[in-house]
Gaussian input, Z-matrix of N, CA and C with variables (Angstrom, degrees):
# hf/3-21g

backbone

0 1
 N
 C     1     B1
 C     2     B2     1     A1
 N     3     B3     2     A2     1     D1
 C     4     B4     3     A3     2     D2
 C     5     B5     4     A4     3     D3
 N     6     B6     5     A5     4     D4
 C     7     B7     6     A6     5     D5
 C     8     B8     7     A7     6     D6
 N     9     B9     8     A8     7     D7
 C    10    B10     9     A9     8     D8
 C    11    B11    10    A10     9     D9
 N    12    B12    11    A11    10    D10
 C    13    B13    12    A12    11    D11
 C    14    B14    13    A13    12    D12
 N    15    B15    14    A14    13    D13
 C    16    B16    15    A15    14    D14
 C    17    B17    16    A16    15    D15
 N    18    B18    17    A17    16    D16
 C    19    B19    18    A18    17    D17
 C    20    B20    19    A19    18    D18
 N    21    B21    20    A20    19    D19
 C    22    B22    21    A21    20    D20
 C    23    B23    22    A22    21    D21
 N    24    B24    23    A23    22    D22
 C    25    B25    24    A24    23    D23
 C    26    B26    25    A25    24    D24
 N    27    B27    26    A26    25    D25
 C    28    B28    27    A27    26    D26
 C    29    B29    28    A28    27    D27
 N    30    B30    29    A29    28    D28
 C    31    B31    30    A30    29    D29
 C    32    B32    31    A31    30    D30
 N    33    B33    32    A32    31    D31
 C    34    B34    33    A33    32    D32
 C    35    B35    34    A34    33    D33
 N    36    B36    35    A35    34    D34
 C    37    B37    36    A36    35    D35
 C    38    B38    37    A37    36    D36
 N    39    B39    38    A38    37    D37
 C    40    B40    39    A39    38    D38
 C    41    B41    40    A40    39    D39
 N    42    B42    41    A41    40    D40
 C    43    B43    42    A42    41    D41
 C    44    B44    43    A43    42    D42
 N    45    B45    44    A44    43    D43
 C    46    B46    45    A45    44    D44
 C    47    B47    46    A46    45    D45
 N    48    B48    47    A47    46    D46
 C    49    B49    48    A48    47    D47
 C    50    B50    49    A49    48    D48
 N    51    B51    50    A50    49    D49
 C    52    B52    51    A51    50    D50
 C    53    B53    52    A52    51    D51
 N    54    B54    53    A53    52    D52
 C    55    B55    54    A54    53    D53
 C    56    B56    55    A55    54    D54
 N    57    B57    56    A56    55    D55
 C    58    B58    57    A57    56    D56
 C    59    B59    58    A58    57    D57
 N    60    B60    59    A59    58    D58
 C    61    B61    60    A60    59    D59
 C    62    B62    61    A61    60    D60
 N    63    B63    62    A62    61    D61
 C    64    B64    63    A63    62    D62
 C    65    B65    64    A64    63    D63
 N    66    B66    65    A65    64    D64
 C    67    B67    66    A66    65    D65
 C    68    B68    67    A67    66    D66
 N    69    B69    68    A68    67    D67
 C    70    B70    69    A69    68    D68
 C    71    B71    70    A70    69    D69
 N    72    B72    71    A71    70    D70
 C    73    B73    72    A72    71    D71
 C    74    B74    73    A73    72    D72
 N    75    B75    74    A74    73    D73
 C    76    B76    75    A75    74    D74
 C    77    B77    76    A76    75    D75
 N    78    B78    77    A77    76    D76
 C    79    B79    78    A78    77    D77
 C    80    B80    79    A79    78    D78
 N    81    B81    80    A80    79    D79
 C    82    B82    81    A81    80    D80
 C    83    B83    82    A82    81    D81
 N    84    B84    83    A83    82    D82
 C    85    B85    84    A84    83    D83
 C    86    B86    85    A85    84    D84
 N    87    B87    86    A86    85    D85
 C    88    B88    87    A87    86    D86
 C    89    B89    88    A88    87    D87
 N    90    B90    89    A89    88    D88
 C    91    B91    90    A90    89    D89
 C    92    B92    91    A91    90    D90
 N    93    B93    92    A92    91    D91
 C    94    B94    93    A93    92    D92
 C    95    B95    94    A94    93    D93
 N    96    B96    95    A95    94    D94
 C    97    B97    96    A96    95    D95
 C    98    B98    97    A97    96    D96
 N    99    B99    98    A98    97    D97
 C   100   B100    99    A99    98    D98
 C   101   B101   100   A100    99    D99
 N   102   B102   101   A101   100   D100
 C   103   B103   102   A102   101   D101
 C   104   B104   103   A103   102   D102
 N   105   B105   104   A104   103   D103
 C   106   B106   105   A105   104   D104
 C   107   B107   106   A106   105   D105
 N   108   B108   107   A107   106   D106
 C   109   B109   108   A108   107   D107
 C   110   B110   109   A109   108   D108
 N   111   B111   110   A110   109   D109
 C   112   B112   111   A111   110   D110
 C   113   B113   112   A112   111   D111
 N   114   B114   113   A113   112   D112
 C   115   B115   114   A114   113   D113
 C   116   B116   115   A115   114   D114
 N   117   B117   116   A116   115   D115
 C   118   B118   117   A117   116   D116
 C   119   B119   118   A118   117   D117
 N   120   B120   119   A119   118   D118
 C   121   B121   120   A120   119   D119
 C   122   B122   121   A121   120   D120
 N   123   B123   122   A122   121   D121
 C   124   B124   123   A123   122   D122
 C   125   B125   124   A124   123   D123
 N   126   B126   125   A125   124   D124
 C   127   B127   126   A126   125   D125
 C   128   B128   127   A127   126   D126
 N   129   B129   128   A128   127   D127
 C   130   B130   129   A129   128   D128
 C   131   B131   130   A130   129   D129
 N   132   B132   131   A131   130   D130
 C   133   B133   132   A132   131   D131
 C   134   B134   133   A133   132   D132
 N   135   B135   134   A134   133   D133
 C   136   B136   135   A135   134   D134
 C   137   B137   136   A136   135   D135
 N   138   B138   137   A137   136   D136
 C   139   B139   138   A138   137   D137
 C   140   B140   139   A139   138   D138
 N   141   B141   140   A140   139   D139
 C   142   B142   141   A141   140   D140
 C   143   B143   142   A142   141   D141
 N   144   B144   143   A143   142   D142
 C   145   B145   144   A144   143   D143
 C   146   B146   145   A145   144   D144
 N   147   B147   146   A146   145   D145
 C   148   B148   147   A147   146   D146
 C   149   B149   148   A148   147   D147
 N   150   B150   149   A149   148   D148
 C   151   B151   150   A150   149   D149
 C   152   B152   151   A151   150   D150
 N   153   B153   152   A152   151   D151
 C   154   B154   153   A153   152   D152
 C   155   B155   154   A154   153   D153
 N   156   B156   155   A155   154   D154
 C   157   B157   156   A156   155   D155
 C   158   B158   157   A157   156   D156
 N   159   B159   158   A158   157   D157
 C   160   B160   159   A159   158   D158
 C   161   B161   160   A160   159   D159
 N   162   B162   161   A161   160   D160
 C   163   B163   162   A162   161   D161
 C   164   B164   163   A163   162   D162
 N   165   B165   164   A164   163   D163
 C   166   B166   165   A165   164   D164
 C   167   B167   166   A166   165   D165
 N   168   B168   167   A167   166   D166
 C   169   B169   168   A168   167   D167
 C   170   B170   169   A169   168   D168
 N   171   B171   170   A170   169   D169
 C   172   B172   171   A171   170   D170
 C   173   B173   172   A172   171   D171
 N   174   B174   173   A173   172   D172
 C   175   B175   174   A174   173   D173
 C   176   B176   175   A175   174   D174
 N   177   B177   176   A176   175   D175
 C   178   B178   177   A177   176   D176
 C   179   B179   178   A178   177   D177
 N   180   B180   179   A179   178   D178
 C   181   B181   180   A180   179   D179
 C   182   B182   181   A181   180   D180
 N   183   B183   182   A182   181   D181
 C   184   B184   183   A183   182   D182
 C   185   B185   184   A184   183   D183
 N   186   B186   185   A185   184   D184
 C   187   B187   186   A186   185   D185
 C   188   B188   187   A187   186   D186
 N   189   B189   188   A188   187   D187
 C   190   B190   189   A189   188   D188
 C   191   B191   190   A190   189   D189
 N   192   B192   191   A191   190   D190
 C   193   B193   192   A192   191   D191
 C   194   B194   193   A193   192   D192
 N   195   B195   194   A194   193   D193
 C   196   B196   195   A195   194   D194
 C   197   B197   196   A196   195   D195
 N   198   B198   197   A197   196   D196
 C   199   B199   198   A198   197   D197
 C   200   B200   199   A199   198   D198
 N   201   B201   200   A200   199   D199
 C   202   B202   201   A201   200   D200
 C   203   B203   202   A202   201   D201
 N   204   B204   203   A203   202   D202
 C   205   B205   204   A204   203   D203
 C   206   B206   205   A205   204   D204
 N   207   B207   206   A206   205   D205
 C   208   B208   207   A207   206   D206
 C   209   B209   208   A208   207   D207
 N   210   B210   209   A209   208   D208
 C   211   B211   210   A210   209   D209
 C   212   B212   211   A211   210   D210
 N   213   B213   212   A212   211   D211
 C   214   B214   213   A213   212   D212
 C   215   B215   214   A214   213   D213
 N   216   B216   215   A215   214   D214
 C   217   B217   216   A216   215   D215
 C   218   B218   217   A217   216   D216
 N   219   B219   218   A218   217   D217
 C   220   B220   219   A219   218   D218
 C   221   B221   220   A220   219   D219
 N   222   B222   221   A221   220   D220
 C   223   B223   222   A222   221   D221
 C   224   B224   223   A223   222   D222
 N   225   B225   224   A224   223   D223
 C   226   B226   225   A225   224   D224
 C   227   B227   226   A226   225   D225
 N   228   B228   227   A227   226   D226
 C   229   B229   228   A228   227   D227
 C   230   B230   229   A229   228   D228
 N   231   B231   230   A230   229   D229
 C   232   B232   231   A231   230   D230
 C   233   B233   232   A232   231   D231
 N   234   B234   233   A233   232   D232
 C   235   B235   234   A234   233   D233
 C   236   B236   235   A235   234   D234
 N   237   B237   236   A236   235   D235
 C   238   B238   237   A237   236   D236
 C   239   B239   238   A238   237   D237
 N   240   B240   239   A239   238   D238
 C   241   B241   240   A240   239   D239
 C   242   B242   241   A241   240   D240
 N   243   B243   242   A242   241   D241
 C   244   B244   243   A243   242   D242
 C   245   B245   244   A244   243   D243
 N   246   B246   245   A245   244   D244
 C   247   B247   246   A246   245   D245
 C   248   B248   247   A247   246   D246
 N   249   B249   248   A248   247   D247
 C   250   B250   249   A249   248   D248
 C   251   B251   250   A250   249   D249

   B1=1.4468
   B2=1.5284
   B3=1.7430
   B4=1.5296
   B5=0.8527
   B6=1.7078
   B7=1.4021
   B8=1.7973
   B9=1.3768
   B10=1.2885
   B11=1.6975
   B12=1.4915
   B13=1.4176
   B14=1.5657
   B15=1.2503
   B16=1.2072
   B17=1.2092
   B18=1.5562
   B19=1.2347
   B20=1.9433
   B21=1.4895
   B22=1.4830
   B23=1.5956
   B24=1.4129
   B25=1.4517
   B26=1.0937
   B27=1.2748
   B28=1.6692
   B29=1.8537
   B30=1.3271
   B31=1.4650
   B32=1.4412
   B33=1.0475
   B34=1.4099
   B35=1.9895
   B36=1.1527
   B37=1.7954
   B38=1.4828
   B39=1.3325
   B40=1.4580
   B41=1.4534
   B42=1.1357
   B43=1.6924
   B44=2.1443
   B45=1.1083
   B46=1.0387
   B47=2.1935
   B48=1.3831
   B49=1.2873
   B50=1.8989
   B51=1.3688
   B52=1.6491
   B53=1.2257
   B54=1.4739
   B55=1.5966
   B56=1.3189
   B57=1.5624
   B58=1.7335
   B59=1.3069
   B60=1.4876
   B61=1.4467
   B62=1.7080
   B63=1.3369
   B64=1.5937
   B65=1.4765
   B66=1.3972
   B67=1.4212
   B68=1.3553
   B69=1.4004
   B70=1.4539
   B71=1.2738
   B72=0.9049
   B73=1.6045
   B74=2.0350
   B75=1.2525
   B76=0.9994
   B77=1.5146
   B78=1.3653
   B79=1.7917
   B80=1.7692
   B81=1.2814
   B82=1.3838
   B83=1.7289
   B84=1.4153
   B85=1.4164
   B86=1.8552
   B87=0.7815
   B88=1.6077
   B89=1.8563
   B90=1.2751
   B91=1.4606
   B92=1.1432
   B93=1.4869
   B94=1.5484
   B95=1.5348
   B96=1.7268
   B97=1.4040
   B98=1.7459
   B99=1.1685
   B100=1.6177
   B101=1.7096
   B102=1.0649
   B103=1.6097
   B104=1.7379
   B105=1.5251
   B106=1.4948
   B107=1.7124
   B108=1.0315
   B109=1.8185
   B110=2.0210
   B111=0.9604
   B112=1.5782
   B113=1.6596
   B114=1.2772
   B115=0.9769
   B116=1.5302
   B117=1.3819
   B118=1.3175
   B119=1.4696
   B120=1.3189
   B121=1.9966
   B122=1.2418
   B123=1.4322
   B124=0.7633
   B125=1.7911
   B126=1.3737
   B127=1.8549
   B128=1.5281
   B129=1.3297
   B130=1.8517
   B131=1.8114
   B132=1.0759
   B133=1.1484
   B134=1.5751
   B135=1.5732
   B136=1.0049
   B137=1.8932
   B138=1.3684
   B139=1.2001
   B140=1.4448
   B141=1.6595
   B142=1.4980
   B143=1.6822
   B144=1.1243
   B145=1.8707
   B146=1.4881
   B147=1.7331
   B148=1.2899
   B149=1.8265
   B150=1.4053
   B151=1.4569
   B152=1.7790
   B153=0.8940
   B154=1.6456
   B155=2.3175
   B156=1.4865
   B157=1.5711
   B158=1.6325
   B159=1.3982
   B160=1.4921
   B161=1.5939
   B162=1.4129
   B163=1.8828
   B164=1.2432
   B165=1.7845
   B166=1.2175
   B167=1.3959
   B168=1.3164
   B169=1.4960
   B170=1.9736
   B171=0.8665
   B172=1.8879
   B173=1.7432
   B174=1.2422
   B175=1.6672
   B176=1.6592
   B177=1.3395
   B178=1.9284
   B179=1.5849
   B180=1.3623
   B181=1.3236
   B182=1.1359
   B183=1.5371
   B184=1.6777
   B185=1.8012
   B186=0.9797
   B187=1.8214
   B188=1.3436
   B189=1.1748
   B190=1.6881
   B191=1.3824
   B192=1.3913
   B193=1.2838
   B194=1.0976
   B195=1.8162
   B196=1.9808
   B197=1.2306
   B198=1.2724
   B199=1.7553
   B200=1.7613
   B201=1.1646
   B202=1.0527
   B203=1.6611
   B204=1.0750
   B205=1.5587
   B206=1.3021
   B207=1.6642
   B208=1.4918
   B209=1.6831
   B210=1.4161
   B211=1.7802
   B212=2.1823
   B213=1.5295
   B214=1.4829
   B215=1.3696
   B216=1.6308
   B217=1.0991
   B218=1.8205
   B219=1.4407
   B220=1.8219
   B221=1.5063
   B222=1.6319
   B223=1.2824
   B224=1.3551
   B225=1.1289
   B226=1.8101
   B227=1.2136
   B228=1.2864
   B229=1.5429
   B230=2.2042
   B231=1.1175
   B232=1.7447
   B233=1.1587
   B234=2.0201
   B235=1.5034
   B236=1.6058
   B237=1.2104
   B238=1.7100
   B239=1.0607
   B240=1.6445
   B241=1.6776
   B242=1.8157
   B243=1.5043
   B244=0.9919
   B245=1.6405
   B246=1.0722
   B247=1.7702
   B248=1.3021
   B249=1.5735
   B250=1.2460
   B251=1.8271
   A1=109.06
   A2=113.41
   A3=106.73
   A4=138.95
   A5=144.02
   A6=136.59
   A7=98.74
   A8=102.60
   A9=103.97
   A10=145.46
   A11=93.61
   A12=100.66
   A13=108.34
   A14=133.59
   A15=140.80
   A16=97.81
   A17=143.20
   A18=145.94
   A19=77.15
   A20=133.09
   A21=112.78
   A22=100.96
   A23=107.88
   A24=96.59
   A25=136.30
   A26=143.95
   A27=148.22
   A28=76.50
   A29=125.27
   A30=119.81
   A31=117.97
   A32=92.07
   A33=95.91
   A34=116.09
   A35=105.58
   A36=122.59
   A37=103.47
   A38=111.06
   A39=135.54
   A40=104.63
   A41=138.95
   A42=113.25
   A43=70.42
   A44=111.27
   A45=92.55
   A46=112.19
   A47=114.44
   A48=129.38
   A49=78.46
   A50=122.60
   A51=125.48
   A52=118.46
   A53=129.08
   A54=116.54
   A55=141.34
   A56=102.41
   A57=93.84
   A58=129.82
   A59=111.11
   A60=128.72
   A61=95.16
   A62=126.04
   A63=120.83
   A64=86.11
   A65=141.94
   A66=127.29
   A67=106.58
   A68=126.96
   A69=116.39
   A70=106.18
   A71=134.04
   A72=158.53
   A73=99.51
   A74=110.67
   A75=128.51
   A76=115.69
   A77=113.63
   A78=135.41
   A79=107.61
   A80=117.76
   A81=117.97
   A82=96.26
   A83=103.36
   A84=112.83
   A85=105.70
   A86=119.88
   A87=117.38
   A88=103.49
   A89=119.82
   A90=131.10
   A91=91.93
   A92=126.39
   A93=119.90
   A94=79.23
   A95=138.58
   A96=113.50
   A97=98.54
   A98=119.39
   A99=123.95
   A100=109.27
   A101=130.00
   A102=138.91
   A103=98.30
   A104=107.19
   A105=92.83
   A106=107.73
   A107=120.97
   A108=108.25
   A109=90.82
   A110=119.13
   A111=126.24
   A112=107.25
   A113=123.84
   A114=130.05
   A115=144.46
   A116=118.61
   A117=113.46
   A118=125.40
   A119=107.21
   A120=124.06
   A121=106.09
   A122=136.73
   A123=149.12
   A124=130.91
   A125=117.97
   A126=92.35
   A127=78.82
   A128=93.53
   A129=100.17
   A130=90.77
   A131=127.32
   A132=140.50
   A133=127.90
   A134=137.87
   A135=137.56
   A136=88.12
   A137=106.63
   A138=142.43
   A139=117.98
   A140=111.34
   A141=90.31
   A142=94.84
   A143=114.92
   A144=129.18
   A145=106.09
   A146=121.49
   A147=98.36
   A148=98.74
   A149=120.32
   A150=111.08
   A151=107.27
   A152=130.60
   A153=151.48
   A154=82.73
   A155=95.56
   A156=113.24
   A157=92.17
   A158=115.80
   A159=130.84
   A160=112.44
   A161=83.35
   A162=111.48
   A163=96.43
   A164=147.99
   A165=124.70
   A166=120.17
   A167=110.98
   A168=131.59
   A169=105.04
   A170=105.70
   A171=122.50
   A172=86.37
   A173=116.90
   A174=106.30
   A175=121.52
   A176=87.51
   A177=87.45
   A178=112.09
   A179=118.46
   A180=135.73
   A181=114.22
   A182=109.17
   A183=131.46
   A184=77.69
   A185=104.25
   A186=125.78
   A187=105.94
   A188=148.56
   A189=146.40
   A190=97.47
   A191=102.45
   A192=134.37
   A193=127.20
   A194=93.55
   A195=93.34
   A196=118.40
   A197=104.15
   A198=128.43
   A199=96.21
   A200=102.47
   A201=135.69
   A202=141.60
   A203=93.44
   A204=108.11
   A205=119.93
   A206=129.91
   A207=113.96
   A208=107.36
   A209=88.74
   A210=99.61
   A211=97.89
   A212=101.85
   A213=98.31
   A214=105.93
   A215=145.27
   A216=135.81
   A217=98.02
   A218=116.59
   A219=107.58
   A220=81.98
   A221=133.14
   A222=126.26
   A223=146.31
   A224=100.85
   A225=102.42
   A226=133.02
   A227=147.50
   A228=127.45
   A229=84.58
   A230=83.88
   A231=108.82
   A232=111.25
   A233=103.05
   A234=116.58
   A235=137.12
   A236=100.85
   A237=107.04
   A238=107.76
   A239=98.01
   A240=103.59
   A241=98.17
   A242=111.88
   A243=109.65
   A244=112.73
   A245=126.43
   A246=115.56
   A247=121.94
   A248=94.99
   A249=129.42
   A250=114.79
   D1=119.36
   D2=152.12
   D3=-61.46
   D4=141.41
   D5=-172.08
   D6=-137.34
   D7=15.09
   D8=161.52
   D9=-74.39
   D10=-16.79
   D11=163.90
   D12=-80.16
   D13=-43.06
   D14=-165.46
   D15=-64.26
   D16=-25.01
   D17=-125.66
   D18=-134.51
   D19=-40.15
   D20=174.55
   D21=-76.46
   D22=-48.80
   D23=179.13
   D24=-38.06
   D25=-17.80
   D26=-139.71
   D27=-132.73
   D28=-57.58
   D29=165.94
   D30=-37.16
   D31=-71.39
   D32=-171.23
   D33=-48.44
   D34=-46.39
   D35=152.09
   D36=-25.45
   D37=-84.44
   D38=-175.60
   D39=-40.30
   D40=-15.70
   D41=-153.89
   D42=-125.20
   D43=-49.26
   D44=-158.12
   D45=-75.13
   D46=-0.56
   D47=-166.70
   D48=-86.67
   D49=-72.06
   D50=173.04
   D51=-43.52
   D52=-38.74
   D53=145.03
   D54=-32.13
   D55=-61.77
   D56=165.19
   D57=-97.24
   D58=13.57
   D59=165.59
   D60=-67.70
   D61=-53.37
   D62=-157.97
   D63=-81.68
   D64=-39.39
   D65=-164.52
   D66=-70.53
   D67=-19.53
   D68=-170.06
   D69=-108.24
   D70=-12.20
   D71=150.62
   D72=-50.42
   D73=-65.87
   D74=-169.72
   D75=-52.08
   D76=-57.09
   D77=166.50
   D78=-83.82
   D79=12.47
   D80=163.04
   D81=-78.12
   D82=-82.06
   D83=-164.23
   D84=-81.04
   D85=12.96
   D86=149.67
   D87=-80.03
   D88=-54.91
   D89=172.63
   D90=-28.46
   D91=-72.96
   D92=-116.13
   D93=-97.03
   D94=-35.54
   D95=-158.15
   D96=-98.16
   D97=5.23
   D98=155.55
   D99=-63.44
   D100=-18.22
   D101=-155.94
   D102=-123.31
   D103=-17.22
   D104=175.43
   D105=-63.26
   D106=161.05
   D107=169.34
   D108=-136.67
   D109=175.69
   D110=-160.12
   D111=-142.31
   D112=124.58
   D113=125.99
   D114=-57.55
   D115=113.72
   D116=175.33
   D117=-109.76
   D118=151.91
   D119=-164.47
   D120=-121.33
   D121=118.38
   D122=168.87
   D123=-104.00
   D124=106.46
   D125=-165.23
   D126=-121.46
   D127=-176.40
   D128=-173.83
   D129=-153.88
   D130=70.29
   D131=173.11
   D132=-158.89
   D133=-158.70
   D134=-158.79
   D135=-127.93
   D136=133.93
   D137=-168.41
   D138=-122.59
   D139=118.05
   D140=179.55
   D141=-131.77
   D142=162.25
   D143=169.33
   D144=-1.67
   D145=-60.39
   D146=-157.16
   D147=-86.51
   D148=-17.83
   D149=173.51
   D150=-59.73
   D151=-56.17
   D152=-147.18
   D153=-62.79
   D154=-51.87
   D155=-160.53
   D156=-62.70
   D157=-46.48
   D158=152.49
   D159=-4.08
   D160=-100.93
   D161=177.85
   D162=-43.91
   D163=-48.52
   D164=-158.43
   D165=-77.25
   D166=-32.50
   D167=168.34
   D168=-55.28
   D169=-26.39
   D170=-169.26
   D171=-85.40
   D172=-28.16
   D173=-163.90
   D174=87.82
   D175=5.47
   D176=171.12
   D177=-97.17
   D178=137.34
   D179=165.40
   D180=-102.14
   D181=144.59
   D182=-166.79
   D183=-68.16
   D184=151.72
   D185=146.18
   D186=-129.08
   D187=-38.18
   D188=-143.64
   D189=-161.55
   D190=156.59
   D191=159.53
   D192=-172.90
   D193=120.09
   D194=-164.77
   D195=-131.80
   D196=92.76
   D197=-154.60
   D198=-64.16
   D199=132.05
   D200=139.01
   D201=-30.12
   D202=-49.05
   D203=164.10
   D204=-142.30
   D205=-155.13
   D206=-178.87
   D207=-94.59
   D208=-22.30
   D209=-174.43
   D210=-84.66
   D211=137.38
   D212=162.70
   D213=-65.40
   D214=-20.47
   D215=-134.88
   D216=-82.18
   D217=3.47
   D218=-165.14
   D219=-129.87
   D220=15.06
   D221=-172.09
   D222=62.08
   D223=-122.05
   D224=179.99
   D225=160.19
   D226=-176.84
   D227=169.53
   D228=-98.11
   D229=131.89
   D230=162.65
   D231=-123.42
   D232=116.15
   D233=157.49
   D234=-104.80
   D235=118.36
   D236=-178.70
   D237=-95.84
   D238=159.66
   D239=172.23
   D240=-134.15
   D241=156.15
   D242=159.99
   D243=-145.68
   D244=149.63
   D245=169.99
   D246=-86.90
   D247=146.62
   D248=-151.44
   D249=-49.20

């Protein structure tokens, strides 16, 4: 007795059951981070540890920082984002 068809069949099952497992998986979290929307923060000054520790507790994350000079010590404009 062959048991080789039974043996593509259950394959053949298998690859295609993990196919639309990753596609719906796939358009789950495309969905959900299409629906995130963002707030943005903009400061234009000098920032130190306990402000920054500030904003993180607030839920804003650094995205940018675009110094001003070569030294951080005169700052910069810093942009956060956080969702909505």
């Amino acid at each position: 007795m062959n048991s080789a068809p039974k043996h593509w069949a259950v394959l053949l099952a298998c690859v295609v059951i993990l196919t639309f497992m990753v596609i719906l998986v796939r358009n789950d979290t495309g969905k959900a981070y299409a629906r995130t929307s963002w707030e943005y923060k903009v400061l234009d000054t000098t920032l130190d540890e306990r402000d920054l520790n500030q904003l993180g507790v607030e839920g804003w994350e650094l995205v940018m920082l675009v110094r001003t000079d070569q030294s951080l010590k005169r700052g910069g404009a810093w942009m956060f984002k956080r969702p909505k």
